[in-house]
Structure formats: structure tokens, C-alpha cells
N, C-alpha and C positions, 0 to 999 in steps of 0.2 A: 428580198425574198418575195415571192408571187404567192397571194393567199389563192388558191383554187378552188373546185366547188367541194359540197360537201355531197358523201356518201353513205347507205347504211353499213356497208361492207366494204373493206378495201383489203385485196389479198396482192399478198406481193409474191409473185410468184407462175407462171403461167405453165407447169411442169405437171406430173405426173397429176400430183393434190389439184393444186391450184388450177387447172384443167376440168376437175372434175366440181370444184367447189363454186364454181364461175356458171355452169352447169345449174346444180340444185340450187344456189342461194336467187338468183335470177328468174326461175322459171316460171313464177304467179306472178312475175309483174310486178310483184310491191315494192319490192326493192332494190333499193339504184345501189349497183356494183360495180366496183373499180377494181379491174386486174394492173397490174405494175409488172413490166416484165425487161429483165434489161438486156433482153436479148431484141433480133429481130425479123420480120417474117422466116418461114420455116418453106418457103414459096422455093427450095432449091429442088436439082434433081438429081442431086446424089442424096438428099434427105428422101427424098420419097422413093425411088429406085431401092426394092432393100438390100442386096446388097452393099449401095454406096455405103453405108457407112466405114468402111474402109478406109475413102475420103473424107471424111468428117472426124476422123480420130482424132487428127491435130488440125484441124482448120480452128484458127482464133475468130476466125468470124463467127460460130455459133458455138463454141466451145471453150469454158473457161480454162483447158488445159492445166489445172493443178499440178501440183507435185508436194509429195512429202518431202518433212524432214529426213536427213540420211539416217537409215535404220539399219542398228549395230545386228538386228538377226540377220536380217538379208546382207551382209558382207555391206554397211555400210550404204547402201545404195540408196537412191529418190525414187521412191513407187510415184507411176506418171497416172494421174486421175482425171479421166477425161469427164466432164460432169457438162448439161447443155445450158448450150448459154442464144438462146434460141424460143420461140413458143412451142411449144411441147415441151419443154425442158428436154431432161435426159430418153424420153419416150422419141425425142425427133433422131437422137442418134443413136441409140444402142443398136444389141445385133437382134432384138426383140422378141425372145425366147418367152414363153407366158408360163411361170409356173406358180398357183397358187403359194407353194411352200407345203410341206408336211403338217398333219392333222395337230402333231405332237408340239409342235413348235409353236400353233397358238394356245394351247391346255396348258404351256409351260408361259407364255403370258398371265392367266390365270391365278395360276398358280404362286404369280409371284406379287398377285396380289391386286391383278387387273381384271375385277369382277366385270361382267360384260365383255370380255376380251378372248374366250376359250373357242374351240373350232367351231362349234355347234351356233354359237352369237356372231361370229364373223361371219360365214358361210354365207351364209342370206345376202352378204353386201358383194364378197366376189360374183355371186349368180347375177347381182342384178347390173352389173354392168355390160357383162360378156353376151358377146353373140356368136352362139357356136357355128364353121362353116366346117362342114362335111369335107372327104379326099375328091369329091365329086363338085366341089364349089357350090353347095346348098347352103345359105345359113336357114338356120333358125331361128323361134324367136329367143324373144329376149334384147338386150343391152343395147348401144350401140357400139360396143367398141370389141371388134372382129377377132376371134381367136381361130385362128384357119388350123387344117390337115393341111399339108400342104406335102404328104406324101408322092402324090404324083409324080410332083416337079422334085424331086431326091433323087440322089444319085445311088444308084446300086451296089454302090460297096458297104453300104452297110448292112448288106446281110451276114459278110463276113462278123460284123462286129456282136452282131445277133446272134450268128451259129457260135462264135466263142462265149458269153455270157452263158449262154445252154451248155456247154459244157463244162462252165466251171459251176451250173448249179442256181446262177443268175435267176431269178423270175422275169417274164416278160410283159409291162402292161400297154394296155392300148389309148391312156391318157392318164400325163401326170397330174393331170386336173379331175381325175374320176376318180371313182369310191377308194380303190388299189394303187395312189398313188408310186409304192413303193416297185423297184424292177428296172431295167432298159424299154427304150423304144425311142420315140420320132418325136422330137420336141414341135410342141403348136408353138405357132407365130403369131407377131399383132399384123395381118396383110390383109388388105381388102380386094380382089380382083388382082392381084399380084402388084398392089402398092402400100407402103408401110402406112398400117394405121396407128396413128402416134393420140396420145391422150387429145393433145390442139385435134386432129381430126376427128373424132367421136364425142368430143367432150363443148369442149371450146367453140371453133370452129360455127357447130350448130347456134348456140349462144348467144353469139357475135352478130344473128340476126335481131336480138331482141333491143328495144331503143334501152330499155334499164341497165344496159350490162355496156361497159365503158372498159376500153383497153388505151394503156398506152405502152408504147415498145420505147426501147432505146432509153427505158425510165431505170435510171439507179437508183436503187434506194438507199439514203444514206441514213437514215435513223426514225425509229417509231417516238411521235411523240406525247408524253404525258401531262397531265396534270394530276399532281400526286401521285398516286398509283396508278391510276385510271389510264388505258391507252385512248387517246381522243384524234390522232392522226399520223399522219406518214412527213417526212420530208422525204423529196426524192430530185435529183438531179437529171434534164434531161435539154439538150443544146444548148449545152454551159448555161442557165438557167437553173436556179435552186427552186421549187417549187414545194408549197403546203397542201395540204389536201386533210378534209378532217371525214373523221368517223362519226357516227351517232349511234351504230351499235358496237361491234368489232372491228381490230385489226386481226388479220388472221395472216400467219407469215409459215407459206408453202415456197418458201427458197432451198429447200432442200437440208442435206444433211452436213453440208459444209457451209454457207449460205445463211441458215436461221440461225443458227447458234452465232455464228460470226454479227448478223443484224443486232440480234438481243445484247451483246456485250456491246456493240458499237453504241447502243440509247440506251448505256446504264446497266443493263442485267445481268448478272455475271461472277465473277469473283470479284470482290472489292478490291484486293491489292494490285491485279492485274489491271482494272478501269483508270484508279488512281493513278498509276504508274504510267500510262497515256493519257491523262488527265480528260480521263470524262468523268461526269458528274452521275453518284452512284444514285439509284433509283431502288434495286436490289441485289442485297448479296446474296449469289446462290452460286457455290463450287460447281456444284452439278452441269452450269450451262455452259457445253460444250467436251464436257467429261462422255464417259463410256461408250468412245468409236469403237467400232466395230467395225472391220471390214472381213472381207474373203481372198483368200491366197491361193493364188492356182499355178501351176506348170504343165507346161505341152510336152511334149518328147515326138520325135518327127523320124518318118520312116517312107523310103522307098519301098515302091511296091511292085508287084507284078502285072497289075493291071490298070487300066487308064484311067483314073479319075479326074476331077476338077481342074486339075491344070494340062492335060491334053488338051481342053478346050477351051481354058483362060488364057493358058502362054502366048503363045503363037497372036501375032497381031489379028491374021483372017480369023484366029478363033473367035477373039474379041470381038471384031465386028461383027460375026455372023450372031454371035450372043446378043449383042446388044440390038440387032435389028429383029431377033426374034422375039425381045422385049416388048421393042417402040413397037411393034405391030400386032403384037398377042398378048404383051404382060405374064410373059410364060418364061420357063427355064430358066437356067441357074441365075440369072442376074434378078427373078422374081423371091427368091427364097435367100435365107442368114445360110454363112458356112457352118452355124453351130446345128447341126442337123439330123443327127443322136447323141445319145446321151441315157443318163441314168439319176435315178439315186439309190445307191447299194450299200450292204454291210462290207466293212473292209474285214471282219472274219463272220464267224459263227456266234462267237458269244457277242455280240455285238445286240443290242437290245432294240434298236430302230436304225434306219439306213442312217450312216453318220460321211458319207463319201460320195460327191455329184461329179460325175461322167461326162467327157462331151469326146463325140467322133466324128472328124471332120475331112471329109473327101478331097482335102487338100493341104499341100503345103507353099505358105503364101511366104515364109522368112527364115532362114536358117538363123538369123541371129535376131530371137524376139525382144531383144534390146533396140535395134535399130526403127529408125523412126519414118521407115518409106512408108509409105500408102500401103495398105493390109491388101490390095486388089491386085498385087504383082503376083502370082504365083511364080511357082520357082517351075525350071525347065524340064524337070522328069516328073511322070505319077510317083504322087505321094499322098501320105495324110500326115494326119494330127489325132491323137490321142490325151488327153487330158484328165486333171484330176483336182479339185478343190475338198479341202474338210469339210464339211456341213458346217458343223455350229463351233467356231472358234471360241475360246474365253477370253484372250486375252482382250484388254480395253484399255485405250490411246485418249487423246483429246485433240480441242481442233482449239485455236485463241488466234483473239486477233496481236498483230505483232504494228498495229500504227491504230492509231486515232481515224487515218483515210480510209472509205469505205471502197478507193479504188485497191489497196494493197491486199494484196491476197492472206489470210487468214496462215499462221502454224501450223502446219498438220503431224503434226505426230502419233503414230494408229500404234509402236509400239507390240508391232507383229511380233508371234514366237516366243513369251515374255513370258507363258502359264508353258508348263512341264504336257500337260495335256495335249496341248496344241503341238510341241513336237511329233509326241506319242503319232498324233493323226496323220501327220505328214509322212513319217517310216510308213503306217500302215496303209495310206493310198498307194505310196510309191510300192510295194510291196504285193498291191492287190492287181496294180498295174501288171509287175513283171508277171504274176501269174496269168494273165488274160493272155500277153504277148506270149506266150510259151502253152497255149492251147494249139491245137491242130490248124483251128480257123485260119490264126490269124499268123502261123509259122509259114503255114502255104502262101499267105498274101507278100510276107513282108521280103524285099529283095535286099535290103540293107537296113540296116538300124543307121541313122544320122548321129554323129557325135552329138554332146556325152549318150552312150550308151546305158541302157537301165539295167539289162540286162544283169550283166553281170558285178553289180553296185551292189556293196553291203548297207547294213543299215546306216552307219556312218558315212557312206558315200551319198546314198537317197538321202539324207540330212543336207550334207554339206553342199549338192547340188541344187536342192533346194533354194538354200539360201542364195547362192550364187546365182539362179535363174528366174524365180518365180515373181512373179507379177499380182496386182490387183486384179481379180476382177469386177473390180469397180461396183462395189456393191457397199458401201459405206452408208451406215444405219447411226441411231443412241444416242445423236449428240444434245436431245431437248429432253431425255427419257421418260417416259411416262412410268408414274408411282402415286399408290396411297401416301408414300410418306414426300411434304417436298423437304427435307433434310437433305433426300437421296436422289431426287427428281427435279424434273423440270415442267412438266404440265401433268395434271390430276389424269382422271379416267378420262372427261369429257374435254381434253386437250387444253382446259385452261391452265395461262400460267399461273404456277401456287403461287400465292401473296401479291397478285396483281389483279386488274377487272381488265375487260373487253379487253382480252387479249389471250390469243389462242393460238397452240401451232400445229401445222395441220401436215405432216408427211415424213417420210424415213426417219426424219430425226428422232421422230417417238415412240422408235420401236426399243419394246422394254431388254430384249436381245433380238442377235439378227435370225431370220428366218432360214432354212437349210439350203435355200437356192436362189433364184433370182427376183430380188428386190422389187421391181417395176409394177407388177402383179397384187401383193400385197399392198404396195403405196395407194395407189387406186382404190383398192378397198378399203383403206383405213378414212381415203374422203370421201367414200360415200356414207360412212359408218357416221365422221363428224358433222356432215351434211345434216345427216336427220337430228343429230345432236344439239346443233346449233340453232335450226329452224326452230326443233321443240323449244330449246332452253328460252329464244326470245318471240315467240307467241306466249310463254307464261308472264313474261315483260312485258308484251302487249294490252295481253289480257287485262293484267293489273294497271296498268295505267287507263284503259277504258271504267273499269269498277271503280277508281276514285276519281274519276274528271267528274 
């Protein structure tokens, strides 16, 4: 084994967190940081094209392509979790839809007992990152990391989807990130000048000029290692090569939410019968690490239309070319902007207390069978779209475990979808609020065919049962470090530390106490700049005191 140098930081991780923490922990200079990332450069261009990610769905080159265990809700089936495996992490491939999450959704943080946690405490940390850019391509100030309008460059069928929400009574807002989150409208993007800005470009990236902030790619991390309690360093593996690397203040482990919890049990922390049973040697038992996944379950439903959208000019080979050259020479049109391109978040009725059901309308249909595993960038040969629907806030909770001792073998995932009575309840009532939208005036005029299975005319036993049979992740997987007052039930305190352990902290999706109402990416972001200042604070009081007694 190769001892290597020592740092005050070492985060493993180069993703949404670890992007942002690579950022604050580095930027006075004082201290030397080590990012660990096992993915590598993010230098492609279907990553930065945003569309491509279409192409990056299943590329193994930056993409650890997961998969569940077969789950008895879904007919049995492996929900495929595409998670990045790349710098940016999952920022360098998603469809990079930027939505804070609902006000409600961090109050119920709070509430569960994570002081410092409620909308009003967070808020300050989303502003400061974001920099808003106008439908005009203005930004302002603020952040570096670009939340575009990018209404322009959209395709015009979604008025249709507009004029039907107004008549079922819908509200319309003009940002899901402004005071009114709740309603339809034009989902913002992460795009700068019409190229994906992934956390690596706003965060990292900049960073990566300074001599104190140290990256290495291609580094697996195979275990964090301790003395006693205490986290003192990393082992990580990189051109068959095992190398050491040690900490002097924290390890901090932004690998995400399938990724940290899978690190933590691989160096000890974890359930003890589970470590045992793969013979690693226990450090701490805590049930909790890798308990209460969460994920998000959606389904499309797909319709001929009457009028030309996104695949008129995707299909067709001169389409594509003329697309992509209006790209490379403008960074404009459809190949500049995500197909997820309206959307909502709504009540599926009236008595419904807060929107409990997120909307997505998409000017195209790219698969008739969203099981198949082609490239998302084929559209199919007639105008079509896509209509969508996920629950907001799911209850039901899975776990993730490692199933080997190798820190190469991919982790158990069992999320355990459909499992709480409530979560079916939600799924009848999207599918239910769907058929009402489709059977508006809007959207009867647009549609030329319903595409099998049909919603339409589906009871609630049938929206159930197609359900199961169709529906997919949306790759929104949260909970598995959970943050709590109590560690009985958790995995790291308020300020990310692990309970019953020192200098060791986790810093991203994993720690969210439940999942937020929509997309993931947005809040992660925020919760590292939130430990940012957390961390800086906590070790200047460590500072401080070791200057008053030298």
C-alpha cells in the first residue's frame, strides 16, 4: 500500500455536494483539499450538449447504471438507476430540470426534528448559489451555477397543455423557484449559453484553479479509515494501485445516495450482522446506515397528435442534422434545451392540502416501449408527446446494503416501492387526474391517437395495475445516511456528523430526512452549501482553541 500526502479535507465524491464543497472548503487558501472521484473527465459532448443525455443514460463510461432488486409492486421487475459516475456526478447526466422542492417539504424537515432545517433556514443557501438567466439570456447576480428561462427555445405545444390546466382550474406560475411555487408552467434548467451547467462547471471546475484543492479521477474509493472512532483517512484504489491518503480534519463522503451508505458499511458502519457476515471488522452498529430509501415513481402515457412537434424535426436524418448544426453554430434549438419542458406541481383533488402530484409535458415521443434500452434521442416517426406523472412525497422506505466485502460490486438496492397503502392511494389519484386533463377540450383537439395501454378508459384497478407493469424511477433516490436528533434512527446529526463517530461527515441526498416533492439535484446543492458553512464554522472553533492553548 502507497502512503500519500496528507490533507485537511478529503471528500469523496465530485457530484452535486462534493462539487460544491470542493468550492467553499478551498477558497481562503488555508486548506489543502482532496476531492476523490471515480469517475472521469466529464470533457464529452453529449455531457455538455443538453439534450445528449439521452446518450449518457446507459453509457458505463460515466454512468454506474444500477439496478434494483426485483420488486414484488412493480410486477416483479429491476427499476434501472442511472446515477453518474463522471465529475459532476449526477449533475453531468441528468435532464437538469432545477426545482427547489416545496416550502412544505423543508417545515416538515423541521419538524421532524431538524432545527436549522425549515424553509426559511434553507432558503439563504438555494439563493446563494443560483444565478438567474432571463427568457432573454440576461443573468443576474448572484451564484455561479445558471438556472436559465429557456422558454424561447420550447416548443409550442405546450400551450395546449397550459390551456388544459385552465380549464381544469389548474393555477399558472411563472417560476417553480419563486414565492408561488405551486401551478404549471416552463420548468428552469442548469444551461449556460445553451450548454449544461453541471455542479463540475460552476462549482468545481472554477476550484480546480486554486494550488490547495487536489483532484484525483479514476480513484475508487474502497474504505474510510479509522483509529478508534475517529475518521483519519481514505483508502482508495486507482491503476491497480491501493493508495492511503490521511485527513487532519475531516473525511467528508458526498458519493451520493447509493455510494455513501454502501462506503460507510464497506470501513465498518453499518449493521453489525450484515459487516460480520462479510467479514469486515465493526467500527459501528447503526441499523439506520443505508435504511429509509426513498425514491420517486413515475409513468409516461404517449399520444399522437395533430400537430408537429419534436419528432418532425428529430426523426428524419436532415432533421437531425440541421438540428445539430444550428447547435454547433448558435447553441440554440431543441438540441440546446431537456425534453422535460413543462410541467407542474398540482393537487390530484381539492381536498388535497398542498400539491401532492408533479407533471411533466414533453413535445415528444422518443419509445413506445419505455422499457427498452435505445438511446432516449430516437424519436419515433409521427408527432407525438409524452404526458407524465409522479406522487410527490412517497412513504414507503427500502434500504440499499452491500452484498460483498468488494467495493467494486455493486451495492442491494431494495427501495421497496408501493409497500405504504398511501402510496397506492397516490398513484390511482395522478392516474385519475391525468385522465381528467386528457378529456379537457385542449388537449381532445390535439390528441390523434391515445398509444397503447390506453388511460383513458382504465378503472382504478386498471391505473394500479398499469402502473405496476410500467412505471419507472425517476431516479431521484434520497435517506439512506438520514439526518436526526436521535442517532437510534439516523445516520448523521444536524451538522452532518456521523452520530458516535469524529471527523466524519456526509454531505448529500443521502441526508435527506424525507424526499423533497420533486427533483433532487437542486436541494443537494443546497444542503452543501448549508454544510459548507457548517463545517468551516465548526473547525475555526477547533482552530481557535488550539491557538489559546499553544
Amino acid at each position: 500500500m502507497e502512503v500519500a500526502q496528507e490533507f485537511d479535507y478529503i471528500i469523496v465524491g465530485s457530484g452535486s455536494a462534493g462539487s460544491v464543497l470542493a468550492e467553499r472548503l478551498s477558497a481562503d487558501g488555508r486548506n489543502r483539499v482532496l476531492v476523490l472521484e471515480a469517475g472521469g473527465s466529464d470533457r464529452r459532448f453529449f455531457i455538455k450538449m443538453p439534450i445528449g443525455y439521452g446518450r449518457t443514460f446507459y453509457d458505463e463510461r460515466v454512468n454506474w447504471k444500477y439496478e434494483t432488486e426485483p420488486e414484488l409492486a412493480i410486477d416483479a421487475r429491476r427499476s434501472y438507476w442511472p446515477r453518474g459516475r463522471v465529475l459532476g456526478g449526477s449533475s453531468s447526466i441528468n435532464a437538469m430540470v432545477y426545482c427547489r422542492g416545496l416550502p412544505a417539504d423543508f417545515d416538515a424537515w423541521k419538524n421532524m426534528g431538524n432545527v436549522g432545517w425549515g424553509w426559511e433556514d434553507v432558503l439563504p443557501y438555494f439563493q446563494r448559489s443560483e444565478c438567474q438567466v432571463d427568457a432573454q439570456g440576461n443573468a443576474g447576480p448572484g451564484g455561479p451555477l445558471y438556472v436559465s428561462d429557456v422558454t424561447s427555445q420550447l416548443h409550442p405545444l405546450r400551450r395546449h397543455f397550459f390551456a388544459a390546466a385552465k380549464e381544469m382550474g389548474l393555477p399558472y406560475t411563472q417560476d417553480f423557484n419563486g414565492p408561488h411555487p405551486e401551478g404549471v408552467g416552463v420548468y428552469r434548467i442548469n444551461t449556460r449559453k445553451g450548454m449544461r451547467c453541471s455542479a463540475a462547471d460552476a462549482f468545481l471546475r472554477p476550484a480546480m484553479q486554486r494550488p490547495n484543492l487536489h483532484l484525483e479521477t479514476r480513484a475508487l474509493v474502497r474504505r474510510v479509515l479509522f483509529q478508534g472512532r475517529r475518521a483519519v483517512g481514505i483508502e482508495f484504489e486507482k491503476d491497480a494501485r491501493i493508495v492511503s491518503v490521511r485527513a487532519r480534519r475531516e473525511v467528508i463522503l458526498s458519493a451520493g445516495a447509493v455510494n455513501s451508505p454502501q462506503l460507510l458499511q464497506l470501513s465498518g458502519v453499518g449493521p453489525a450482522q450484515l459487516l460480520r457476515q462479510h467479514g469486515i471488522d465493526l467500527v459501528l452498529d447503526n441499523e439506520a446506515v443505508g435504511g429509509q430509501l426513498q425514491d420517486h415513481l413515475g409513468i409516461n402515457y404517449y399520444y399522437q397528435c395533430t400537430e408537429p412537434t419534436l419528432n418532425n424535426q428529430l426523426y428524419p436524418l436532415h432533421g437531425k442534422l440541421l438540428a445539430g448544426l444550428r447547435y454547433v453554430l448558435t447553441r440554440k434549438g431543441p438540441l440546446s434545451v431537456s425534453v422535460n419542458q413543462s410541467g407542474g406541481f398540482v393537487r390530484s383533488s381539492a381536498g388535497m392540502s398542498a400539491p401532492d402530484t408533479q407533471l411533466y409535458f414533453n413535445p415528444v415521443t422518443y419509445s413506445t416501449a419505455p422499457e427498452g434500452k435505445r438511446p432516449l434521442m430516437n424519436p419515433d416517426p409521427f408527432p407525438g408527446f409524452i404526458i407524465s406523472f409522479q406522487p410527490c412525497r412517497p412513504l414507503s422506505r427500502g434500504r440499499i446494503d452491500i452484498c460483498s466485502a468488494d467495493p467494486k460490486v455493486a451495492p442491494t438496492i431494495r427501495p421497496n416501492y408501493l409497500s405504504v397503502q398511501a402510496d397506492v392511494d397516490a398513484v390511482i389519484a395522478g392516474g385519475r387526474l391525468v385522465q381528467q386533463m386528457m378529456r379537457t377540450r385542449a388537449l381532445q383537439g390535439l390528441v390523434k391517437e391515445a398509444i397503447a395501454p390506453v388511460l383513458d378508459s382504465m378503472s382504478d384497478a386498471q391505473i394500479l395495475s398499469d402502473f405496476r407493469q410500467r412505471c419507472g424511477s425517476v431516479f431521484h433516490p434520497v435517506g439512506t445516511c438520514g439526518m436526526g436528533p436521535d442517532p437510534e434512527h439516523s445516520v448523521v446529526d444536524l451538522r452532518l456528523r456521523v452520530h458516535g463517530l469524529e471527523a466524519l461527515r456526509v454531505v448529500d441526498a443521502s441526508i435527506f430526512p424525507s424526499i423533497t416533492s420533486g427533483n433532487t439535484n437542486a436541494p443537494t446543492i443546497m444542503v452543501a452549501q448549508k454544510a459548507a458553512d457548517m463545517i468551516l464554522a465548526d473547525n475555526e472553533k477547533v482552530r481557535r482553541h488550539a491557538d489559546q492553548t499553544a
